[in-house]
C-alpha positions, 0 to 999 in steps of 0.5 A: 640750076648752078651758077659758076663763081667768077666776075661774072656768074655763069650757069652749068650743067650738073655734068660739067660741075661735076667735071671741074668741081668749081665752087658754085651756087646751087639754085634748088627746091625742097623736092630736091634739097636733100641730094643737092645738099649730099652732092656738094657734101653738106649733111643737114639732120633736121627736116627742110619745111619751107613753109614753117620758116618765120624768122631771118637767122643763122645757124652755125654747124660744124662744117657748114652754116644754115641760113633762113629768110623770111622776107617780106613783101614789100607790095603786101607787109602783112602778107605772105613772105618769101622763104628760103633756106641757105646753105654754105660751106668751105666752097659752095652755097646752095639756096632751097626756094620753092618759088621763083623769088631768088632765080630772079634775084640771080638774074637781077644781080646778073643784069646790075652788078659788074662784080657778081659772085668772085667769091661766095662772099661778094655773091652773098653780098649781092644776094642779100643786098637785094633783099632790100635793095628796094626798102628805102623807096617803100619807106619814102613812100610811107613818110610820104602818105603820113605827111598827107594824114598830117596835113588832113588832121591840120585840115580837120579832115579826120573821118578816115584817119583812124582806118588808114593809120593803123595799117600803116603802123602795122606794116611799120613794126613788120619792117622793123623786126625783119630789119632787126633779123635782118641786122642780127643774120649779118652779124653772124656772118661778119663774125665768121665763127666756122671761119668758112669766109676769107677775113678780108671780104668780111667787109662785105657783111658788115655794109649789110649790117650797116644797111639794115641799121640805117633802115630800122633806124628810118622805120623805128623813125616813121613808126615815131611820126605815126605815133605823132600824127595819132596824137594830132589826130588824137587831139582834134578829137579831144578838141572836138569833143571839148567844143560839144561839152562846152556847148551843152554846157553854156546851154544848161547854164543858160536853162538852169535859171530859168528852168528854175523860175518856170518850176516855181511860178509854174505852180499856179497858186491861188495866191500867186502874183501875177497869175491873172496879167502872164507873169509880165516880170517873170518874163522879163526876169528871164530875157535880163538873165539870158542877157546877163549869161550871154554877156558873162560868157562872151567876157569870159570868150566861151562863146 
């Protein structure tokens, strides 16, 4: 597919660019790459894997530059990604997805933006920005089903905390390294070091620069509440563990004594006092005992 730059971006035929050589966008696959690359006169020396690219970046060359994305779902963070290669040069992008993910961003763009792809800069713009155009709703989310784990430690209902935090912690560092790509591709761009934008819609990359800053900046921040809410999480179980140590502990306290007494009268000499009437002052040495130790530790607010 190619999109004619203009207010608004309008698709042609391979016949009617080749007619007015218009700057446009070229929408292809890797089947294809090569000759639509050698059709806008782009020269890449290095083999389109598609399925091999695992990071966002830029690569400047002499007469063009090379973009990769690596895009997350949001719907599935730790699962498969998008993919794309980009292109561009002095007058034309060519972007080399195997999938339908930027023909529906293109359309995206066609049916929301008033001011769709004037330039390739404003295009870009629009391109990237829907990468994450939905990111900030995802990450409300996330806060969101902290907030209930949360609540659910304060609650001390903690059986299944542990196997849904964990995930989410996960899916969180994800985020913030593609957000930190992210923040370092549109750098690149805003920097223009082939000089293939115009210096007055630079502006452009950097509202996409500040865009990503402010959304690792929102998942380095939930990344930090979920550190908070293991901590919670954490302590109740401290808490927890400390009350059943506490427990047995005023249990031997209380069965030391006795034990004690019952090893040494147990013994059953001849001679033993009380051996023939059942040891009446060995049992009432021990109800005065357990009494004393109940009264120590109900002073001492153990139990």
């Amino acid at each position: 597919m190619i999109y004619k730059f203009g207010e608004r971006l309008t698709e042609i035929s391979q016949e009617e660019w080749e007619k007015e050589k218009c700057p446009a966008v070229f929408l292809t696959d890797s089947n294809h790459a090569e000759e639509t690359l050698a059709t806008v006169g782009i020269i890449y020396e290095s083999e389109i894997q598609i399925a091999k690219i695992g990071f966002c970046k830029i690569e400047n060359q002499q007469e063009c530059m090379v973009g990769t994305f690596c895009i997350p779902k949001l719907l599935d963070v730790l699962g498969s990604r998008y993919r794309m290669y980009m292109f561009v040069n002095e007058n034309n992008v060519v972007i080399v997805d195997d999938e339908t993910f930027s023909e529906r961003l293109i359309n995206r763009i066609k049916r929301k933006r008033m001011h769709q792809g004037e330039t390739k800069e404003r295009f870009l713009y629009n391109y990237i920005a829907e990468f994450m155009s939905r990111d900030l709703e995802i990450l409300v989310a996330y806060e969101r089903r902290l907030l209930r784990m949360e609540e659910d430690v304060s609650q001390d209902h903690t059986d299944t905390i542990q196997n849904r935090l964990m995930p989410i912690r996960r899916e969180l560092l994800n985020l913030r390294s593609y957000y930190d790509e992210m923040m370092d591709l549109t750098k690149e761009l805003e920097e223009n070091e082939n000089g293939l934008f115009l210096n007055d819609q630079l502006k452009y990359f950097g509202t996409l620069t500040d865009r990503a800053d402010r959304l690792m900046s929102r998942t380095s921040h939930l990344l930090e509440y979920a550190r908070q809410v293991k901590e919670a999480y954490q302590s109740q179980i401290d808490n927890r563990q400390n009350n059943n140590m506490q427990f047995l502990t005023v249990i031997s306290t209380i069965f030391f004594p006795l034990t004690l007494i019952t090893g040494w009268f147990g013994m059953n000499f001849k001679d033993m006092p009380g051996l023939e009437n059942g040891y009446p002052a060995v049992m009432a040495l021990s109800i005065v005992i357990i009494v004393i130790c109940i009264l120590i530790f109900k002073k001492k607010k153990i139990i």
